[in-house]
N, C-alpha and C positions, 0 to 999 in steps of 0.2 A: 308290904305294899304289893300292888296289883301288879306283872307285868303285862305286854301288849296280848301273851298269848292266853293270858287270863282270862282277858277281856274278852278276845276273839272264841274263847270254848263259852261264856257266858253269852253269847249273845247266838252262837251258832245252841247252844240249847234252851235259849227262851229268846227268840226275836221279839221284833215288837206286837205288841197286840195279842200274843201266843195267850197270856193270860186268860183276856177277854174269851179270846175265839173260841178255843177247846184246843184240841188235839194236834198238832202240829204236824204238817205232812198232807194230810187229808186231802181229796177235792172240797169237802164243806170246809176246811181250815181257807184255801186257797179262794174259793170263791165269795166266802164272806170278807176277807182282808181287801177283796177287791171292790166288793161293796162298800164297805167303810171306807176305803181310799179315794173311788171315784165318789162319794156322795159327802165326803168330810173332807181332810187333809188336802187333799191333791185335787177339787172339786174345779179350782181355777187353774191350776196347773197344766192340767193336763189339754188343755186348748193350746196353750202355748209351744209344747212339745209338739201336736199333729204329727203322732206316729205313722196313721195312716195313709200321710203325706206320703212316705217312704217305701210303701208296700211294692216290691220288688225293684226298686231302683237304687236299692244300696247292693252292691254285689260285694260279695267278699265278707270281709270283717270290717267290729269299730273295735280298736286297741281299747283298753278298759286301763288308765292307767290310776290305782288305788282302791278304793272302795265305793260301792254301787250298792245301795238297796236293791232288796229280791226284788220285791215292785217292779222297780224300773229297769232291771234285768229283762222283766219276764214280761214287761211292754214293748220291748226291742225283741225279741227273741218270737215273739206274735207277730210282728215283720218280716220273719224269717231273713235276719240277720244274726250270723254269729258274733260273739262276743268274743276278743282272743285278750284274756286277760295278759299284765305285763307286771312281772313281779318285782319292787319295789324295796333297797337296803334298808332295814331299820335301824 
């Protein structure tokens, strides 16, 4: 049986979509997952969040407490907000 840190090397070497896209890492890996995100999945989502809202009136950090898709990592992080993750007993 699988444990947590099984999961977590399976998915740090094939996230989502990795298949589809190609090469993992890339700018074309990154910029197409963003396409497919904003035009599929996240198409209504992402109004509701209004990242942009936020562009420079978060000072500091957001605490991250558990797991975050890269995506949405790296729509905050386009705010230029850091992320201070908080790690979590399993």
């Amino acid at each position: 049986m699988a444990d947590i840190d099984d999961v977590r090397r399976y998915w740090d070497r094939f996230p989502l979509l990795s298949h589809e896209i190609g090469e993992i890492g890339t700018p074309a890996f990154f910029e197409t997952l963003d396409r497919i995100k904003r035009m599929d999945s996240e198409r209504f989502a992402l109004p509701f969040w209004e990242f942009e809202k936020f562009r420079g009136k978060l000072k500091g950090k957001i605490a991250l407490i558990g797991e975050m898709p890269l995506y949405w990592r790296r729509q905050i992080i386009a705010i230029s907000v850091l992320i201070a993750p908080i790690q979590q007993g399993v």
